[in-house]
C-alpha positions in Angstrom: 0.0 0.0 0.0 1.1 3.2 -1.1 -0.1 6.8 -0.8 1.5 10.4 -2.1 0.8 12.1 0.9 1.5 12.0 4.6 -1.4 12.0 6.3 -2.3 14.7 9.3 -2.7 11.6 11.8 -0.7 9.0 10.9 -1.5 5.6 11.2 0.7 3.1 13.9 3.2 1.2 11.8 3.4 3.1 8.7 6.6 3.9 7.0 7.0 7.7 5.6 9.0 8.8 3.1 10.2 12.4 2.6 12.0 14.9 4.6 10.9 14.4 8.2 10.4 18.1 8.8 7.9 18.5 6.3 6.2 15.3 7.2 6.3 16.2 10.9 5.1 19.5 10.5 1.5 18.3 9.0 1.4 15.8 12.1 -0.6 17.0 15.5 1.0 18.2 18.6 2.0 15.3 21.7 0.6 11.8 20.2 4.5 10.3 20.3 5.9 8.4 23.7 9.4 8.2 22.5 11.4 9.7 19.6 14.6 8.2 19.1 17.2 9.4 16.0 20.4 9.0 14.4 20.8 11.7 11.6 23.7 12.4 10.0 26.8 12.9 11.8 28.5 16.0 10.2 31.6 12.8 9.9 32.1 14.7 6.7 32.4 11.2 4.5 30.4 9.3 1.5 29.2 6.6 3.2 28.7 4.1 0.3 27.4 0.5 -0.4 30.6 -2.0 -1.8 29.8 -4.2 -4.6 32.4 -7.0 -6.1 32.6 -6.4 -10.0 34.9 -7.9 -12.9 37.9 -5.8 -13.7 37.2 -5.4 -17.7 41.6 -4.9 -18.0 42.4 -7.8 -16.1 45.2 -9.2 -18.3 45.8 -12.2 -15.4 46.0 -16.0 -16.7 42.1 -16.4 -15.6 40.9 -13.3 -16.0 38.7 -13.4 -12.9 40.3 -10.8 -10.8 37.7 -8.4 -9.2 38.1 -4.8 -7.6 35.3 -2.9 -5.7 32.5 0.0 -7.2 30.7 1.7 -4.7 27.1 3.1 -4.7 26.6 6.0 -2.6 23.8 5.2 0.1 24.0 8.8 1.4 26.5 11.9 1.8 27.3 13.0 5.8 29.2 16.1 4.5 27.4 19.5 4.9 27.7 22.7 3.5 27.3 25.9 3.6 25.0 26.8 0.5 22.1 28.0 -0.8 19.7 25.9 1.3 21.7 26.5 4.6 22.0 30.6 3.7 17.5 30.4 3.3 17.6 28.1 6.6 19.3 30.6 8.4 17.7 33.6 7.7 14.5 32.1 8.2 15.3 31.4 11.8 16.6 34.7 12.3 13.6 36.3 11.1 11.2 34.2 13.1 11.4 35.5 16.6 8.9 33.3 17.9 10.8 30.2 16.5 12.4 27.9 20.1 16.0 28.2 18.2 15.6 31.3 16.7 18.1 33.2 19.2 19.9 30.2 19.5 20.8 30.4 15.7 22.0 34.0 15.5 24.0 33.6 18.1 25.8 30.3 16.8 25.9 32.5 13.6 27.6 35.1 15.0 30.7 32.3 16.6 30.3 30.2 13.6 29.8 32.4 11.1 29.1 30.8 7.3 30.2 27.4 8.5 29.2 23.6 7.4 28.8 23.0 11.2 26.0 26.1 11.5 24.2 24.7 8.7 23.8 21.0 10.1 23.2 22.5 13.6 20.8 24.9 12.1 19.2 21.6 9.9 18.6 20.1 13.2 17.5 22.3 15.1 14.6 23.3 12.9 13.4 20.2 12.8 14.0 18.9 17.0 11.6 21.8 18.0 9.0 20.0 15.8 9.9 16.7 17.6 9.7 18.4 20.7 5.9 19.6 20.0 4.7 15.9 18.6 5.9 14.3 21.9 3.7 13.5 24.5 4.6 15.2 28.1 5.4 12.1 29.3 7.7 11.5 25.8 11.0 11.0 26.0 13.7 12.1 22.9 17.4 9.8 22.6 19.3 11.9 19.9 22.7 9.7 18.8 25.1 11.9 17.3 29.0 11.9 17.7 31.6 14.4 19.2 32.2 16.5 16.5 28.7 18.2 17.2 27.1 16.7 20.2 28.0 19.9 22.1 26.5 22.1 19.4 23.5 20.1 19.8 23.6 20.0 23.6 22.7 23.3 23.1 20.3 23.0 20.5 18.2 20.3 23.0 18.4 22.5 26.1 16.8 25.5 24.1 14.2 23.5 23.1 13.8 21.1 26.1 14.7 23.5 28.8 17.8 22.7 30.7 16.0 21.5 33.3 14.8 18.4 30.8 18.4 17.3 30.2 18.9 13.8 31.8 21.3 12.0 30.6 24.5 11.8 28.3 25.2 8.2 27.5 28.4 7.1 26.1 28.1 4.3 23.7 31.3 2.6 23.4 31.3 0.8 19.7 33.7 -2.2 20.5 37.2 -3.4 19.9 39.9 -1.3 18.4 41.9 -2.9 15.2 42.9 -2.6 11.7 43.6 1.5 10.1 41.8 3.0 13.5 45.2 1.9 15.5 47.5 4.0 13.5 46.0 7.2 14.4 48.4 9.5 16.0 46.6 10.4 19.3 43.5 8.9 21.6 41.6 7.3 19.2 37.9 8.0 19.4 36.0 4.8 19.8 32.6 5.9 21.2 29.3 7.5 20.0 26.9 10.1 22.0 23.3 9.6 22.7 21.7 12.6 24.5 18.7 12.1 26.4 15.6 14.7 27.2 12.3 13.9 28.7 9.7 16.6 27.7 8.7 17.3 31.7 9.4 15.8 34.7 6.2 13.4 34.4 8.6 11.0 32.3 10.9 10.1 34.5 8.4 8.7 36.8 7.6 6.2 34.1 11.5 5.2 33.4 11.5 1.8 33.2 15.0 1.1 34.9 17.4 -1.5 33.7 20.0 -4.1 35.1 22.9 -6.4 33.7 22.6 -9.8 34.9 25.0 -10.6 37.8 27.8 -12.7 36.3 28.5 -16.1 37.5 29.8 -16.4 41.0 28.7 -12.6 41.7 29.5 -12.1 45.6 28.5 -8.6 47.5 31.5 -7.1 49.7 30.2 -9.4 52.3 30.4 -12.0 50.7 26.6 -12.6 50.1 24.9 -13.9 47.2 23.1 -11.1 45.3 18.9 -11.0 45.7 18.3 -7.9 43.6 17.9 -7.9 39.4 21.0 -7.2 38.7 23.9 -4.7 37.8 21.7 -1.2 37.8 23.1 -0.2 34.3 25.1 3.2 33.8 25.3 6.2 31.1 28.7 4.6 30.1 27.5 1.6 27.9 29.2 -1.6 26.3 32.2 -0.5 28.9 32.8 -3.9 30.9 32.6 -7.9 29.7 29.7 -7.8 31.5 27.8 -5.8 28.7 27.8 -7.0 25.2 26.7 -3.9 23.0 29.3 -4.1 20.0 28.3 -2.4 17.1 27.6 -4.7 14.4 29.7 -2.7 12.1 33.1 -4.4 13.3 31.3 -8.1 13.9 32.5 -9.2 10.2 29.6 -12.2 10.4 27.1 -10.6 12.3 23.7 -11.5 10.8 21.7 -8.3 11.5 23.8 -6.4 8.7 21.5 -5.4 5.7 24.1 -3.5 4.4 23.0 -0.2 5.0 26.0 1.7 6.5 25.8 3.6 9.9 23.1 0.8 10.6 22.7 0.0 14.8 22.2 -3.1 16.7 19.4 -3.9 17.6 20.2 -4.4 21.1 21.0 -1.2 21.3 17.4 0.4 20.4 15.7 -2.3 22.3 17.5 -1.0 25.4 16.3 2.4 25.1 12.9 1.0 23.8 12.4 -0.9 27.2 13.8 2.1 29.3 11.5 4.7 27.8 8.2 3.6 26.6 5.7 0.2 27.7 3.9 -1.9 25.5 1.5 -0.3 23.3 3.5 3.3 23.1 4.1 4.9 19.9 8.0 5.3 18.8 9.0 7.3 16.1 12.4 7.2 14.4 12.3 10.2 12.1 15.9 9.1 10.0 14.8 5.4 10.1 17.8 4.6 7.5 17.2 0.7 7.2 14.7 0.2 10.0 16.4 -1.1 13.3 14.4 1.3 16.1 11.0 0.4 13.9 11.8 -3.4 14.2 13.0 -3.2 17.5 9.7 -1.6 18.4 8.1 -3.9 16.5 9.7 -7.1 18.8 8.5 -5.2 21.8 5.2 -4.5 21.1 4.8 -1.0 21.1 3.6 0.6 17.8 6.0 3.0 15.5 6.5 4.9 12.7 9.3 5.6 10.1 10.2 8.3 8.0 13.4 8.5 5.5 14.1 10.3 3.0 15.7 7.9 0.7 13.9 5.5 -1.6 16.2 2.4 -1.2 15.5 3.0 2.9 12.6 3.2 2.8 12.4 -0.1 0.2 14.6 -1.8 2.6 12.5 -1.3 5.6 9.5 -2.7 3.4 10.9 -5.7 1.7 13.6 -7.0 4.4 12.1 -6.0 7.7 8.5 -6.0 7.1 8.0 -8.9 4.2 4.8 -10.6 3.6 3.1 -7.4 6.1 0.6 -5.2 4.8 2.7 -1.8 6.0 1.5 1.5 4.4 4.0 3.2 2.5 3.3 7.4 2.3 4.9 9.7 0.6 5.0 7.6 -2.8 3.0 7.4 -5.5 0.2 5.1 -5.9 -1.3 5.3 -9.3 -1.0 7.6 -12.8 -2.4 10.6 -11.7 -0.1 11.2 -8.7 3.1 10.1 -10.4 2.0 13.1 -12.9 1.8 15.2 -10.2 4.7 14.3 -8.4 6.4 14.7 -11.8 5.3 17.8 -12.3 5.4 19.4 -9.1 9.1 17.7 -7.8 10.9 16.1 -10.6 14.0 15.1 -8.7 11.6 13.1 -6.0 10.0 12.1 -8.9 13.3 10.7 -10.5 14.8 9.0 -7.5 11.3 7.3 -6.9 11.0 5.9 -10.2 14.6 4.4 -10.5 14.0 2.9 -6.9 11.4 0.8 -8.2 13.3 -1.5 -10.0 15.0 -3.6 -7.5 19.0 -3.4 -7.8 18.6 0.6 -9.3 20.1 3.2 -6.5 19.1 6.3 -7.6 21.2 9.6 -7.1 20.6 11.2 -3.8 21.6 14.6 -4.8 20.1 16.7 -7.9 23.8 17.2 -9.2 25.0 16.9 -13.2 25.8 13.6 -13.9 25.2 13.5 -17.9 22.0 11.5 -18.4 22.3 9.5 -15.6 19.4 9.1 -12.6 20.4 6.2 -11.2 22.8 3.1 -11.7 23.3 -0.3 -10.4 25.3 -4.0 -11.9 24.1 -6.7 -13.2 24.6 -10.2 -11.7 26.6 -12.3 -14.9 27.8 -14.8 -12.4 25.8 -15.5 -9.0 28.3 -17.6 -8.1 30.9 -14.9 -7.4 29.1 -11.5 -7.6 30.8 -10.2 -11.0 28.8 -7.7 -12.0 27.9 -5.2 -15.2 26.8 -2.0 -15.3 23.4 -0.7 -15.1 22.4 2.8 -16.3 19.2 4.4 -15.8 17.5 8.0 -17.1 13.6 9.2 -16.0 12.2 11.5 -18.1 8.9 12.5 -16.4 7.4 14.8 -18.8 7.5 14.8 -23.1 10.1 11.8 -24.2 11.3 12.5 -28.0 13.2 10.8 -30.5 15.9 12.9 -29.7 16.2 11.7 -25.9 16.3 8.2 -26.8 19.2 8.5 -29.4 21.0 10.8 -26.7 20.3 8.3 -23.7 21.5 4.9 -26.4 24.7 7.4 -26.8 25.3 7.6 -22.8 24.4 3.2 -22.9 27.7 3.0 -26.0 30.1 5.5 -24.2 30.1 3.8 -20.7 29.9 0.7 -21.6 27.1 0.0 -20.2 25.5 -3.5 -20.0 21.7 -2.2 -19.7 20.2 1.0 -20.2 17.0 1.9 -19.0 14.7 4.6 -20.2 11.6 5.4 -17.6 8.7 7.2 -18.5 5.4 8.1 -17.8 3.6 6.8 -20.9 4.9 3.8 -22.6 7.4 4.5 -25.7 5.6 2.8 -28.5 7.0 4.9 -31.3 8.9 3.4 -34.6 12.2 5.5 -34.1 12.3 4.9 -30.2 12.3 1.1 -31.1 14.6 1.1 -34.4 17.2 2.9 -31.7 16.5 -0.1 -29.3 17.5 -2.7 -32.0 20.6 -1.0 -33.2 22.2 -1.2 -29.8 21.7 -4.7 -29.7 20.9 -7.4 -27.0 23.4 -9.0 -24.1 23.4 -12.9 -23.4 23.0 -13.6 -19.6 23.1 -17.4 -19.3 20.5 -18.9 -21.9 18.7 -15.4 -22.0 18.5 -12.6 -24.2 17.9 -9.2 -22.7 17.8 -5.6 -24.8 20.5 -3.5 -24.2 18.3 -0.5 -24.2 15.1 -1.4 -22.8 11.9 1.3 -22.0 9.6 1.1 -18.9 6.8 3.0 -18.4 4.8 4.1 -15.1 1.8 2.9 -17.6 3.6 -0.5 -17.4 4.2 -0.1 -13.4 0.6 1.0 -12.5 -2.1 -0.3 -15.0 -0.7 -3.6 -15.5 -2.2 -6.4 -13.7 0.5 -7.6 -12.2 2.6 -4.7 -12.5 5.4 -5.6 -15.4 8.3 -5.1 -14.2 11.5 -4.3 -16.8 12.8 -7.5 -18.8 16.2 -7.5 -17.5 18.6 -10.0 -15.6 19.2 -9.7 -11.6 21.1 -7.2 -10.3 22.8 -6.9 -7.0 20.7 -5.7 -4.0 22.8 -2.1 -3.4 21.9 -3.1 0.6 22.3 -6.7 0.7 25.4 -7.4 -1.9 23.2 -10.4 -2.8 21.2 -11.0 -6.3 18.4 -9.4 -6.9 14.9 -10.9 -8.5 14.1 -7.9 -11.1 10.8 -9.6 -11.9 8.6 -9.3 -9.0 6.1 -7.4 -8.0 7.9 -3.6 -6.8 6.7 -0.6 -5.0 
């Protein structure tokens, strides 16, 4: 299930995709128990998706040797531009606004900085957080050192000081490889900063204890009758416990790929702590789902916003499979994909390449020749080697002229596949004389086009929905082969 638009009262259990702000903003004031998020850091990095593909000048014996292409999931590197300029002087201007003397002054210290425009990012959308949560609600905001004092700030002019309960230090595990060689104490530990909305939530803190270990004797020498070790703000800091990140556990079988993804231990520890069965949790930069399904375990209710398709596709088809969860924010027949077209064409574009599975689409609305969105082919499941896969959306009138330029883009990259999405099928003469030209690739026993043309036409009023002729590509989450031909988004 799919809808374009948020709704004003969301339904539990519904995933929302968008930017959380403008979601949030349509959403009524304290419905949510517990808010938890983990935006983007500020690290200042690409944090990308690895692949395994055939190196096309191997000139070894075999000629199997392989070498990595990434696929950016998203960018943690903020600037100061247009966007953060507007931001700015909006806040500024709005007097009223619970950052808006927070913001000038962090302008005048930081003047036009990359930190003032992710603080100011944040900021404008916590005080909307801070109004959806109930007075008993409680908000967990993970962040790192480069900014957590920054945003320290940011949370006691919102919260009120007084609010401020905690600042847990989440120590991510073991120390090895490249991280050793830094010159200096190498930083090995995230931030989470807790605020309660009033005083009324703490009274319903649900406190939490690490099981004595074996032979546990008090100084007297007593056996221990109570639950257990009363647990700290300084987490994952003694054998006692086990909270590793799952980034460093090579084999760990949480990982979907996604990359700042958290154990699931973790969120069900703040889960347990902060909300009872039958609350409502929000996670308003959901990424690949881990507070929603940790929810989810517990039985309380949630919702999930993010703003990037393959996220939010994730969340749907590897968390949720075989559940009837509504997907808003997307979509759901002709007339709103015209719409969306015409009204935002980027979110248009990176929705319509993220509904062939394998396709990540480009997160930011940057030049990249006639290129949306990109992914590889799997030519050998056995060992991952992999082709390219190059896709363009046109969303309004497609010509002659945009097929013969898009064929050209297919020939100079060497790409495998091409693939041309539009709103209405391409059924013209030219458009599919320029298909046969380019020819067809062999993938096992089967043919596939070169240049092949889907159509929203083909996606919506289809029954089932036909999805493009083309072999599996890799999962950009998983690493793993992806089915092309069943049913999508």
């Amino acid at each position: 299930m799919a809808d374009r638009t948020s709704p004003k009262q969301p339904p539990e259990n519904s995933l929302h995709y968008g930017d959380c702000l403008d979601i949030v903003r349509e959403w009524p004031d304290e419905f949510v128990d517990l808010i938890y998020l983990d935006p983007p850091f500020n690290s200042k990095e690409d944090y990308n998706i690895t692949f395994k593909e055939k190196d096309d000048n191997d000139n070894s014996e075999n000629g199997n040797s392989e070498h990595t292409s990434q696929a950016k999931a998203f960018t943690d590197t903020w600037k100061w531009d247009e966007a953060a300029i507007e931001r700015v002087a909006n806040l500024k201007k709005a007097v009223a606004h619970p950052v808006h003397n927070l913001i000038a002054g962090l302008h005048q210290i930081l003047g036009n900085s990359p930190m003032l425009a992710y603080i100011s990012y944040l900021a404008e959308r916590l005080a909307e957080f801070h109004r959806i949560l109930k007075p008993t609600g409680s908000l967990y905001l993970h962040c790192d050192p480069t900014a957590s004092h920054y945003l320290k700030v940011a949370l006691d002019t919102i919260f009120g000081d007084s609010n401020f309960r905690n600042e847990i230090i989440w120590r991510i595990g073991w120390v090895s490889g490249f991280k050793t060689q830094k010159r200096g104490w190498i930083r090995n530990h995230d931030t989470i900063l807790y605020y309660v909305k009033s005083p009324e939530a703490t009274k319903l803190f649900n406190k939490e204890y690490i099981p004595y270990p074996e032979g546990y004797r008090r100084r007297d020498g007593s056996e221990p009758t109570g639950k257990g070790i009363p647990i700290e703000d300084t987490w994952n800091c003694s054998q006692n416990d086990d909270l590793n990140s799952i980034m460093i556990m090579s084999f760990s079988k949480e990982k979907l790929g996604y990359p700042t993804q958290k154990p699931v231990k973790l969120l069900r520890r703040i889960i347990n702590a902060s909300s009872n069965e039958g609350d409502l949790v929000l996670d308003p930069f959901c990424g690949c789902g881990t507070t929603i399904d940790a929810a989810n375990q517990l039985n309380r209710k949630w919702l999930g916003i993010d703003i990037t398709p393959l996220a939010v596709n994730l969340m749907r088809d590897e968390r949720f499979s075989g559940m009837d969860v509504p997907v808003f924010g997307i979509p759901n027949d002709m007339a709103a994909a015209r719409k969306l077209a015409s009204e935002n064409p980027f979110d248009f574009e990176k929705w319509a390449v993220s509904l062939i599975r394998g396709l990540a689409p480009n997160e930011k609305q940057v030049a990249d020749g006639e290129i949306d969105g990109r992914g590889y082919l799997v030519t050998k499941p056995d060992n991952h080697n992999s082709e390219l896969v190059i896709a363009q959306v046109k969303g309004g009138k497609c010509t002659p002229d945009h097929v013969r330029s898009f064929a050209n883009e297919i020939t100079s990259r060497n790409a495998a596949v091409g693939i041309l999405i539009t709103l209405e099928q391409l059924t013209s003469a030219t458009a599919m004389r320029t298909a046969a030209e380019l020819g067809k690739i062999s993938v096992g026993a089967q043919e596939y086009p070169r240049l092949h043309f889907w159509s929203m036409e083909q996606h919506f009023e289809t029954s089932p929905a036909r999805p493009p002729w083309i072999p599996p590509m890799v999962n950009p989450l998983t690493g793993e082969a992806e089915n092309t031909q069943t049913r999508m988004l």
